[in-house]
C-alpha positions as CSV (number, residue, x, y, z in Angstrom):
1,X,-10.6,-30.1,6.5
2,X,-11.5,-26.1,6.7
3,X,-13.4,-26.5,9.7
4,X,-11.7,-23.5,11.6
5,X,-11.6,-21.4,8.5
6,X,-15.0,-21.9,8.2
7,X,-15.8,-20.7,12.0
8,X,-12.9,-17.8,11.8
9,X,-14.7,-16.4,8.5
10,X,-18.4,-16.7,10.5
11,X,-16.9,-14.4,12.8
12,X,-14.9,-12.0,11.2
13,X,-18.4,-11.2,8.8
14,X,-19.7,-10.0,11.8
15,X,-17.1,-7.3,12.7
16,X,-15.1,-6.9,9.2
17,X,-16.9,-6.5,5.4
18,X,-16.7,-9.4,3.8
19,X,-15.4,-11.2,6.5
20,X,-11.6,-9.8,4.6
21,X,-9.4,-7.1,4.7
22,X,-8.9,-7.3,1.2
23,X,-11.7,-8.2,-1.5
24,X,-9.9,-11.1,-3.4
25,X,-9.0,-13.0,0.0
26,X,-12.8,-13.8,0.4
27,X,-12.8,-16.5,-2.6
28,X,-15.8,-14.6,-4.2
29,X,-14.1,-15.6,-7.6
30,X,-13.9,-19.6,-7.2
31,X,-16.3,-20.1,-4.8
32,X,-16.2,-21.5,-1.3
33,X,-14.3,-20.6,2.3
34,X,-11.1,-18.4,2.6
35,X,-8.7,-19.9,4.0
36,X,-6.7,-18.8,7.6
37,X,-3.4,-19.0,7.9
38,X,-1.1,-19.3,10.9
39,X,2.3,-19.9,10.2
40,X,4.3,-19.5,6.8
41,X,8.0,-21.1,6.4
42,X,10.3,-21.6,3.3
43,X,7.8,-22.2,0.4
44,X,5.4,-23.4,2.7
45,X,2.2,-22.3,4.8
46,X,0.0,-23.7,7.1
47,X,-3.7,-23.4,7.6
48,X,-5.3,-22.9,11.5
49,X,-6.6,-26.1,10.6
50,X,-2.8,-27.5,10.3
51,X,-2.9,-28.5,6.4
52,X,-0.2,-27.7,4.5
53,X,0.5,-25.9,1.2
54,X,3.1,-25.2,-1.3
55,X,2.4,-21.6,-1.5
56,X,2.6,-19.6,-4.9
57,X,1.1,-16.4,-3.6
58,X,4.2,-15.2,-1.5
59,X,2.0,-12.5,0.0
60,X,1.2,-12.0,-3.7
61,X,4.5,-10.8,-4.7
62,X,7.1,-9.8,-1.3
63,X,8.5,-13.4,-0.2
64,X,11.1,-13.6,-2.8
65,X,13.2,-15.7,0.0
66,X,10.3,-17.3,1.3
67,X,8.6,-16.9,4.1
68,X,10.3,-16.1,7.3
69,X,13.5,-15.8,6.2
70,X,15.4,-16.2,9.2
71,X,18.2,-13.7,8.2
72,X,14.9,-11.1,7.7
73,X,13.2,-12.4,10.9
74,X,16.5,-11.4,12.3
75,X,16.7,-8.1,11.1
76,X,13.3,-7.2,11.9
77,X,13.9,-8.5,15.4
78,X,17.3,-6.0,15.8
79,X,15.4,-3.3,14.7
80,X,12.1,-3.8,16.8
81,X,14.7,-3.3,19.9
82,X,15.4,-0.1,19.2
83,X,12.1,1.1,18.8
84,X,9.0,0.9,16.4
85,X,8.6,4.1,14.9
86,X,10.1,7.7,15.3
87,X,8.3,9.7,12.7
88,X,12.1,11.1,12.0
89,X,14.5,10.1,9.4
90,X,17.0,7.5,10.4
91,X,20.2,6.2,8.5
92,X,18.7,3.2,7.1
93,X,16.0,5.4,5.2
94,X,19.5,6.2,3.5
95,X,20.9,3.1,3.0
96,X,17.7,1.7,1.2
97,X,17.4,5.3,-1.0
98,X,20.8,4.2,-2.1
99,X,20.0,0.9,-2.2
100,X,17.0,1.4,-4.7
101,X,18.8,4.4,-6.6
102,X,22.1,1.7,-7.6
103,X,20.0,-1.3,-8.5
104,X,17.6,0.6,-10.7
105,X,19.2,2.9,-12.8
106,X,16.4,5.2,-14.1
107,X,15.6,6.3,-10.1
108,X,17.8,8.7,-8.8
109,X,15.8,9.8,-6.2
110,X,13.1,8.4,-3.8
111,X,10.7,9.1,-1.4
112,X,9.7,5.9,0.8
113,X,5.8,5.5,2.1
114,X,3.8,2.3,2.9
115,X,2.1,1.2,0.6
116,X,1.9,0.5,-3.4
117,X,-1.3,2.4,-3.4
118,X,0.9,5.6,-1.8
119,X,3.4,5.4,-4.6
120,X,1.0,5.5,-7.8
121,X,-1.5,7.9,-6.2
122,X,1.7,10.3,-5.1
123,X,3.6,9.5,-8.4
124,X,0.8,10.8,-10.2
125,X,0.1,14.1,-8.4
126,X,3.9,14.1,-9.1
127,X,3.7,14.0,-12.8
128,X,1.0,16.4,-12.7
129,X,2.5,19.2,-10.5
130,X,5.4,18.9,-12.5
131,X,4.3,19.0,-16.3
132,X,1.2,21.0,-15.1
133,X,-1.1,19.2,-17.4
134,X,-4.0,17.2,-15.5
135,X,-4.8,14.0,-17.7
136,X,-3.7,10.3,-17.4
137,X,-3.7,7.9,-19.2
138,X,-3.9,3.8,-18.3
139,X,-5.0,0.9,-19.7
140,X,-7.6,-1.8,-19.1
141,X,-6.5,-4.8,-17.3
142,X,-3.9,-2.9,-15.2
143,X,-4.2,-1.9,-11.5
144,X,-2.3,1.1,-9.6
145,X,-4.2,0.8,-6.4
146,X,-7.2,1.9,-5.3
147,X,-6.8,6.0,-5.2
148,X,-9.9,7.5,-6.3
149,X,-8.5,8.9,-10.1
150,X,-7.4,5.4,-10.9
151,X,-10.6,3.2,-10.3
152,X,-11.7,3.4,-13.5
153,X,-12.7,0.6,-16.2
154,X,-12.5,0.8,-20.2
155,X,-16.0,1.8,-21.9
156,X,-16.4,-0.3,-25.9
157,X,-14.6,2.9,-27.5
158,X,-10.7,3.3,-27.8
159,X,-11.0,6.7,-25.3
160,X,-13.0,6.0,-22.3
161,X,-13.2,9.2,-20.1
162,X,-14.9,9.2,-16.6
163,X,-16.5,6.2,-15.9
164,X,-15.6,5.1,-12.1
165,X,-15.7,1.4,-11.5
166,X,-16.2,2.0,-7.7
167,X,-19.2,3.4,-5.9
168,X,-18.0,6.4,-4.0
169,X,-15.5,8.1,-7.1
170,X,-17.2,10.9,-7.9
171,X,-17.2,11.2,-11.9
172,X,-15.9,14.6,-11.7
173,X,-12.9,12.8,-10.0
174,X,-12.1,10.0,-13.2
175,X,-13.0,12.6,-15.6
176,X,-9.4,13.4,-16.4
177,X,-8.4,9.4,-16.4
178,X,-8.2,7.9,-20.1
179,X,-8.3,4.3,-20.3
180,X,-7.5,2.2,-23.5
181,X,-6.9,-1.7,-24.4
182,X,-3.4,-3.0,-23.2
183,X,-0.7,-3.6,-25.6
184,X,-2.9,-2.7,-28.2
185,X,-0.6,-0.1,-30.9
186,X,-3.7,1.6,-33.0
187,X,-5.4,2.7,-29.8
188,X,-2.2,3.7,-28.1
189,X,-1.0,5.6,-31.3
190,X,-4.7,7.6,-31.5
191,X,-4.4,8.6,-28.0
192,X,-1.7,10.0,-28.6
193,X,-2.6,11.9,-31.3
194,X,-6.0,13.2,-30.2
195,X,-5.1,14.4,-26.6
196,X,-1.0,13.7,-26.2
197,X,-0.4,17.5,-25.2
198,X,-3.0,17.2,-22.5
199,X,-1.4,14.0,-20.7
200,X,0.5,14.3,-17.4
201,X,1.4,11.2,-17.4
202,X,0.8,7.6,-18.8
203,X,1.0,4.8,-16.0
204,X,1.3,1.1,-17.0
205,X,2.4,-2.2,-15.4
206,X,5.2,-2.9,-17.7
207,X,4.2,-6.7,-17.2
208,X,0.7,-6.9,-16.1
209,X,0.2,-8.9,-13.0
210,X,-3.3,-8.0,-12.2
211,X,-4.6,-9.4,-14.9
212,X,-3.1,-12.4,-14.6
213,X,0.5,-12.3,-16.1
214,X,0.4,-10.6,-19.3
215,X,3.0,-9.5,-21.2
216,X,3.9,-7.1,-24.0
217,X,6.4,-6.8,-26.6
218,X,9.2,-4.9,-26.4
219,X,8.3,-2.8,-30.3
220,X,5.0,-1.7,-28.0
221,X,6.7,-0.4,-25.1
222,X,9.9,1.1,-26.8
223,X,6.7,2.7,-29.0
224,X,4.7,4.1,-25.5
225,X,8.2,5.7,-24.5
226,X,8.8,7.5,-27.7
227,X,5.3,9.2,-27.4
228,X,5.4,10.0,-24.2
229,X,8.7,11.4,-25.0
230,X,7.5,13.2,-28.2
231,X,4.1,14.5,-26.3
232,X,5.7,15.7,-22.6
233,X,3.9,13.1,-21.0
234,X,5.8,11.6,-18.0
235,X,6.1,7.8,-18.1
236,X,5.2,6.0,-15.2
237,X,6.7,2.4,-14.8
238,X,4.1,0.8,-12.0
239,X,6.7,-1.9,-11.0
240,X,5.5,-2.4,-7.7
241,X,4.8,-6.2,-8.5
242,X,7.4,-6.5,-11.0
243,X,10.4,-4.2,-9.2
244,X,12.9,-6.7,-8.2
245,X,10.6,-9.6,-9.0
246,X,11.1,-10.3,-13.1
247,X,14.5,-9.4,-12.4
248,X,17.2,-7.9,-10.4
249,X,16.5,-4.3,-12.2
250,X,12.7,-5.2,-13.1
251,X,10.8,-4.6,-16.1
252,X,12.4,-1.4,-17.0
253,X,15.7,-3.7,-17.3
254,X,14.1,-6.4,-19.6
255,X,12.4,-3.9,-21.9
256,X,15.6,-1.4,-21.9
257,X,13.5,1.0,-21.3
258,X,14.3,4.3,-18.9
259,X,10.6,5.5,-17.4
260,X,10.6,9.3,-16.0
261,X,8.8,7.8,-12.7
262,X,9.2,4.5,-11.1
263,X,6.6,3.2,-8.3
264,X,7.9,-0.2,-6.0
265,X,6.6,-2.1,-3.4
266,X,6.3,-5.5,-2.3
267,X,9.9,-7.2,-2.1
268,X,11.4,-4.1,-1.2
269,X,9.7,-3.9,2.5
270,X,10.4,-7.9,2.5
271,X,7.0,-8.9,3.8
272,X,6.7,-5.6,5.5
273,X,4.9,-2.2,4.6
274,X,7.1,-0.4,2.4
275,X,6.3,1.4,-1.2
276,X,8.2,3.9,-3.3
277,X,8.5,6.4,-5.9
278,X,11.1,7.9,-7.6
279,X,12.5,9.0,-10.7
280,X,14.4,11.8,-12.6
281,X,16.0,14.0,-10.4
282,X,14.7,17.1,-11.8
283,X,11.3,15.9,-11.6
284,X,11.4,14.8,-8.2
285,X,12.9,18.4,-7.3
286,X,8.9,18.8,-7.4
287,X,8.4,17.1,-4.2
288,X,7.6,19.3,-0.8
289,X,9.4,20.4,1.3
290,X,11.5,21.7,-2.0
291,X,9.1,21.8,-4.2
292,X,5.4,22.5,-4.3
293,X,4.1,19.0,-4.9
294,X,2.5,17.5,-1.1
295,X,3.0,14.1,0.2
296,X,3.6,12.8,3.5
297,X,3.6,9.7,5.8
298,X,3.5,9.4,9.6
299,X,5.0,6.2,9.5
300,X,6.8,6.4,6.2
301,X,10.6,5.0,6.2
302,X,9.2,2.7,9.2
303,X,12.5,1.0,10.7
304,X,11.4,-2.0,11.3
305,X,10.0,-2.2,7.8
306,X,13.0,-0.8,6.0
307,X,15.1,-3.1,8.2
308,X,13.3,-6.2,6.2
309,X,13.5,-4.4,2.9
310,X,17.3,-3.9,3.0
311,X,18.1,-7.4,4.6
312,X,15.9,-8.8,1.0
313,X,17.6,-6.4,-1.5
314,X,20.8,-7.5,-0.1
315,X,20.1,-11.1,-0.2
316,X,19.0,-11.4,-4.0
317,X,21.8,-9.8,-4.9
318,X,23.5,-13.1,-4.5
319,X,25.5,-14.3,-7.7
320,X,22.8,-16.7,-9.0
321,X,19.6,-15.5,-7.5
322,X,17.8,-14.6,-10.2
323,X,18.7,-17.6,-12.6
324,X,18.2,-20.1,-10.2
325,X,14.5,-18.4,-9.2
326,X,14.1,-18.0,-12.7
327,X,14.7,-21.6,-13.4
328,X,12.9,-22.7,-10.8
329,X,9.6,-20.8,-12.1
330,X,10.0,-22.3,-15.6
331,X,10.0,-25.8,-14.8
332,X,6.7,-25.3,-12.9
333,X,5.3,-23.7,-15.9
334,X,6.9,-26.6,-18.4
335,X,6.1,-29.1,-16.1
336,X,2.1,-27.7,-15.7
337,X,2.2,-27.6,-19.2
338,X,3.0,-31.2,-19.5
339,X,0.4,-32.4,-17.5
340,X,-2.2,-30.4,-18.6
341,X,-1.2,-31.3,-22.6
342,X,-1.4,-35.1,-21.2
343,X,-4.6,-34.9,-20.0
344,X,-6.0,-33.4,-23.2
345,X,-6.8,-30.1,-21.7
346,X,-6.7,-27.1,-23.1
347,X,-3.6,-24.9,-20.8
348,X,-0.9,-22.7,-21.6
349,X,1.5,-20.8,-19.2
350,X,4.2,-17.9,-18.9
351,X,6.6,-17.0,-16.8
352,X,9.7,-14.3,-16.2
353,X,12.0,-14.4,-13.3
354,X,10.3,-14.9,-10.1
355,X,6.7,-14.4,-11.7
356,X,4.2,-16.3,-13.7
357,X,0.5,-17.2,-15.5
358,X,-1.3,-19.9,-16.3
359,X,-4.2,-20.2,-18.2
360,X,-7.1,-22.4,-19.4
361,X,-6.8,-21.2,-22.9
362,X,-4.5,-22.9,-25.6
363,X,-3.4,-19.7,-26.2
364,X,-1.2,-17.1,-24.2
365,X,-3.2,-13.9,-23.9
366,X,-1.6,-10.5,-24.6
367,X,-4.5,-8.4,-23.6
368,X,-7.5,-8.0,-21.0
369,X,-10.1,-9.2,-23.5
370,X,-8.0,-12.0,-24.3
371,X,-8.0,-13.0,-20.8
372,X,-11.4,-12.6,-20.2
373,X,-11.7,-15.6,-23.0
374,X,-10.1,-18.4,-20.4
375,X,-12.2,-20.9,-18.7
376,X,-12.8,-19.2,-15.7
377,X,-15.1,-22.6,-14.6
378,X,-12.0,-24.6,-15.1
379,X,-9.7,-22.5,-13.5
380,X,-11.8,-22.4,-10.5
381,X,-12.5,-26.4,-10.0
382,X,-8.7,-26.3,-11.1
383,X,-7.9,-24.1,-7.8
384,X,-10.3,-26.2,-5.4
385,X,-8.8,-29.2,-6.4
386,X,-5.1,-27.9,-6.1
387,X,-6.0,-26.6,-2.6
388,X,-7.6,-29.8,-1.4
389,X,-3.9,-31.4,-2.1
390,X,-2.1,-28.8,-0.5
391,X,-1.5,-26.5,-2.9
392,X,-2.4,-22.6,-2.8
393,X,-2.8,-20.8,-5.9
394,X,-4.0,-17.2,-6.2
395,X,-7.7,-17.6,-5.3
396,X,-8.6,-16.0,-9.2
397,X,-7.9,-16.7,-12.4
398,X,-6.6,-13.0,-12.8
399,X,-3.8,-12.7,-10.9
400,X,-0.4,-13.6,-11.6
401,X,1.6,-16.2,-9.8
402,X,5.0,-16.7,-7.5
403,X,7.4,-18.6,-7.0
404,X,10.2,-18.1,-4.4
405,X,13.9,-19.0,-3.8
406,X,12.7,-21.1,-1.4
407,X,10.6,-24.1,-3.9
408,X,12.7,-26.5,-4.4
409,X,12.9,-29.4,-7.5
410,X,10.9,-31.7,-5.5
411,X,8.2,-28.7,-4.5
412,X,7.7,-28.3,-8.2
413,X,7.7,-32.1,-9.1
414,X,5.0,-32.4,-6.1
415,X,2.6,-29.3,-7.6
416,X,2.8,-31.3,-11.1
417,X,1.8,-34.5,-9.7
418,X,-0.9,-33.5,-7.9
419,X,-1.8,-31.3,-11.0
420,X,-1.6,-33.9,-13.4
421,X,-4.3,-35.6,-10.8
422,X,-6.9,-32.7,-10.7
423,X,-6.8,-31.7,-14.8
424,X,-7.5,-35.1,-15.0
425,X,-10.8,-34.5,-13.3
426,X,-11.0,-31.2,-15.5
427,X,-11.8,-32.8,-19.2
């Protein structure tokens, strides 16, 4: 069935680490072959070995339409004739600046790069340069890239200071990163109160997708803005999964909540390279070449890239979008539910907008060590048998799911059929 997969992943070992370009690609977490694609279309995706999948990965997070939208395709293709790259501004860096600045009310600047990783690591030296404080604080369970100051995992005590997660961070680099437990108020509120004056900046996924999809209250995140508020600390919104994803103006808009700094990525460059960060205008005044704050991009603002961002940010502007998507990702999660509840195992799921978890836990976890209780054996012979009926999940049972304007009713009554077939083979 995998049989080219299986020969393509021989081969790229030999030239590429891992045989991947990104770690969770290579199926280390459930076991087995990654799988190649070729082709993606609508909700679909097919494999070099021509089997096809219901895909609820998107590009883990940017197909929003679909894939190959051909209205995007299109746009992309217009573009690409007038030339690849120019290392210059052009008009459409505008028209997506104002773009980004009207749909999300809290940025009213931005500076485009390529990549989420870009936006955090620059947002950060943002905050910094512009409160002059050097500490940040983030939380367990939540990913920002992989910038040096940010690899960093949670020691057993409620402050954690220093202790890189990667080989290659020197600890003199994490020393000034403080990481506590997610959506947990006691440890938040000490923080604050041992070391708020020394904080730059707190950066958070508002709704945790790296984690799987975890999500907080709103009483803990109005709380996190009223310290940071209180303290001088800059708050950092890391929607780059969740910008345009949970909702037309992303978390910030379900929590009612206004961050000082906003990163995005993912649907905004439509399938293509695009990241951003922007905020308060005062703060951004920080930025070089009018400020003393450094970050630049050869290929920043790419026009071919922008031209598939703008093309997406006008399209789910539709009247509808977003309650149809959302909809659409709710059955799945009802409908998983059901089957899971019928076959007598234990399974719960969550979902907002575009975006969603499940779990194999009768509960719905609200933090990282509540994750890490899920049956991470289940999930994975869950995910093998999924994929051996044509349907690709995230290849972990920490990432969040996606579902796209593109599934239809009957793409979500064929993922719970074939479901209810596999958690039958689960109990």
């Amino acid at each position: 069935m995998f049989d080219k997969s299986k020969d393509l992943f021989n081969q790229s070992q030999r030239l590429i680490p891992g045989g991947v370009n990104s770690p969770v690609r290579a199926f280390r977490a459930v076991g087995g072959t990654p799988i190649f694609f070729e082709k993606g279309a609508g909700a679909y995706l097919w494999d070099v070995d021509g089997n096809r999948y219901i895909d609820y990965v998107g590009s883990w997070g940017p197909a929003i339409l679909g894939h190959a939208h051909p209205d995007v395709v299109t746009a992309v293709q217009r573009a690409a004739v007038n030339g690849l790259s120019f290392g210059a501004p052009t008009a459409a860096e505008y028209a997506m600046a104002e773009q980004i600045c009207a749909l999300v009310p809290s940025i009213e600047q931005v500076r485009l790069v390529s990549s989420g990783t870009e936006a955090t690591m620059s947002a950060i030296r943002l905050a910094r340069g512009a409160t002059g404080r050097k500490k940040l604080l983030k939380f367990e369970g939540c990913y920002h890239g992989h910038a040096d100051s940010l690899l960093v995992k949670a020691g057993s005590g409620a402050l954690t200071f220093g202790n890189p997660s990667s080989a290659g961070v020197p600890p003199e680099v994490a020393a000034d990163t403080v990481v506590i437990a997610y959506h947990d108020l006691a440890a938040l509120e000490a923080t604050f109160t041992a070391i708020g004056k020394e904080l730059a900046c707190v950066i958070i996924e508002p709704i945790a997708g790296n984690m799987n999809f975890v999500k907080p209250s709103h009483a803990y995140m109005h709380r996190l803005r009223e310290l940071c508020t209180t303290h001088g600390a800059l708050l950092i919104f890391d929607e780059v999964m969740t910008g345009f994803r949970v909702g037309l103006g992303g978390a910030q808009a379900h929590f009612g909540i206004t961050p000082d700094l906003t990163t995005l990525g993912k649907v905004i460059g439509g399938g293509m390279p695009v990241g951003a960060f922007g905020g308060k205008r005062d703060i951004m005044a920080n930025m070089a070449p009018i400020g003393a704050v450094y970050q630049a991009g050869t290929l920043s603002g790419n026009p071919v890239a922008v031209a598939a961002g703008l093309k997406t940010l006008a399209l789910i502007q539709q009247p509808g979008f977003y309650e149809e998507l959302s909809a659409t990702t709710t059955a799945l999660c009802e409908k998983l539910s059901a089957a899971a509840a019928a076959a007598g195992c234990a399974f719960s799921a969550a979902s907002l907008g575009g975006m969603f978890g499940v779990y194999f836990s009768a509960n719905l976890p609200t933090n990282y060590a509540e994750v890490m209780q899920s049956d991470r054996d289940r999930f994975n012979r869950f995910f093998h048998g999924m994929l051996a009926k044509g349907v690709y999940l995230a290849p972990s049972a920490f990432e969040a799911g996606f579902v796209s304007k593109a599934h239809t009713a009957a793409d979500i009554d064929a993922t719970a059929q074939r479901a209810s077939e596999v958690f039958a083979t689960l109990v």
